[in-house]
N, C-alpha and C positions, 0 to 999 in steps of 0.2 A: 527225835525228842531232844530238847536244849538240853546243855549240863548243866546244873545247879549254878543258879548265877548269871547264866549266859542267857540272854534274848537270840531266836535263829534270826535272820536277814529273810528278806523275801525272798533272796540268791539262794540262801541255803535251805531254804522249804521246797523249793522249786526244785533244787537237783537232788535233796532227797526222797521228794515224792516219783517212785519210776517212770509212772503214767506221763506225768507230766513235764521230765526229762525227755521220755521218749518224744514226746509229740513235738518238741521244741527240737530236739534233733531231727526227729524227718523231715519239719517243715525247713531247716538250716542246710539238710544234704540235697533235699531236690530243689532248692532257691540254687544252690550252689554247682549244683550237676546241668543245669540248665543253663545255666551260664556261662561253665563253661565247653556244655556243648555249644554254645552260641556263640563263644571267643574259637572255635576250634572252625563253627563254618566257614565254607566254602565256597564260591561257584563250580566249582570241580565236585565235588561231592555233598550229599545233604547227610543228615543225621544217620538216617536208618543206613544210607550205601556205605558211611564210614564203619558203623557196629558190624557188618556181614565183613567190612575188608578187617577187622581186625579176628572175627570169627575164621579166615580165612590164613591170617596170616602163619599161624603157626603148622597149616597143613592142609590140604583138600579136605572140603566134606559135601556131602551132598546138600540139594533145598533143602529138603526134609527137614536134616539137623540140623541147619542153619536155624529153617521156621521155626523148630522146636527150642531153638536156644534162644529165639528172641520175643515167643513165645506169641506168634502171629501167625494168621492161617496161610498154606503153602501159597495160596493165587497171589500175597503178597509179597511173597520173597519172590515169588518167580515176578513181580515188576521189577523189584528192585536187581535180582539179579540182574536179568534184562539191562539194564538201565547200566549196569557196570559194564556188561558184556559192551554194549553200544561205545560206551566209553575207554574201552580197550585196558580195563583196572582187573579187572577179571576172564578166566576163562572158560570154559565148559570143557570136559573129556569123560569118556566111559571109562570108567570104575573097572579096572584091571582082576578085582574078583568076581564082579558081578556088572558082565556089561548091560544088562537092563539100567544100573543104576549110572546117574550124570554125577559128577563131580565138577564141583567151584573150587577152579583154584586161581589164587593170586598173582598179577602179572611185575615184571619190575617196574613199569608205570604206577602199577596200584599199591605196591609198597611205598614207592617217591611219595604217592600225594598221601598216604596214608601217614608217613614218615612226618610229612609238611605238617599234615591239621593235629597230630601229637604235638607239632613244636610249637605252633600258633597257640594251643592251649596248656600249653606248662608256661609257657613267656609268661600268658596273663597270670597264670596262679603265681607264679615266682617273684611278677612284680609287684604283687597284693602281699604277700609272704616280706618279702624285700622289706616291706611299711610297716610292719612289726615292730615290737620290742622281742629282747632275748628271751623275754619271761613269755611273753606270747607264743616264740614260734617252738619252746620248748613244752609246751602245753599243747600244740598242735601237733607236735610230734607222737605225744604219748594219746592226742585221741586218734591219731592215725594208726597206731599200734594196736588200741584196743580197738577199735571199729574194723580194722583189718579180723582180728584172732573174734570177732562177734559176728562176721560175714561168714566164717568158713574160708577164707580165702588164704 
């Protein structure tokens, strides 16, 4: 609601209505995440094989919890593991608790390229950042903050 006096802007109905804040955000993060998984491709890797090397990088895990964390059924993590394994970015071993269970884990090759398509996509975002004003990238900072502590992350 305006304060006495004051007319709102179409700017400022829009970001106080939440509905409609939010939708302009989603549609701004997946324009954006798309892009730059698309500045991040590769011929060495595609989208899905980079998400599984980054799901790996931090430690072995099996398909399962890979598929489970990318929220796809297991016959497609096993192409795409496949697909790393072929590519010598990943490896397969039995699971030291439970040798029924396979474990993915990440190779120094699959770190490098994994390393590479991070740097490929932070260049582009840093050079779009770069084209800012102060007052911009200071606003982007604080929605990076909250959209961070609004993920759980």
């Amino acid at each position: 609601m305006p304060l006495a006096g004051c007319e709102e802007t179409p700017d400022q109905t829009r970001t106080a209505d939440a509905g409609l804040l939010a939708a302009e955000l989603r549609v701004a993060i997946m324009r954006t995440s798309r892009r730059v998984r698309a500045e991040g491709a590769s011929r060495e890797i595609s989208p899905g094989q980079y998400s599984v090397l980054v799901g790996v990088v931090d430690g072995a895990r099996t398909s399962g919890q890979l598929a489970e964390r990318e929220q796809i059924q297991a016959p497609s993590m096993t192409r795409i593991v496949n697909g790393l394994v072929a590519a010598g970015f990943v490896t397969r071993e039995a699971s030291p608790q439970d040798g029924r269970q396979v474990l993915v884990r990440i190779t120094s090759a699959g770190t490098e390229v994994l390393r590479q398509a991070r740097s490929r996509r932070t260049q582009w975002l840093a050079q779009r950042v770069a084209a800012l004003t102060t007052e911009e990238r200071a606003t982007l900072h604080r929605a990076a903050l909250i959209l961070t502590e609004m993920s759980g992350s």
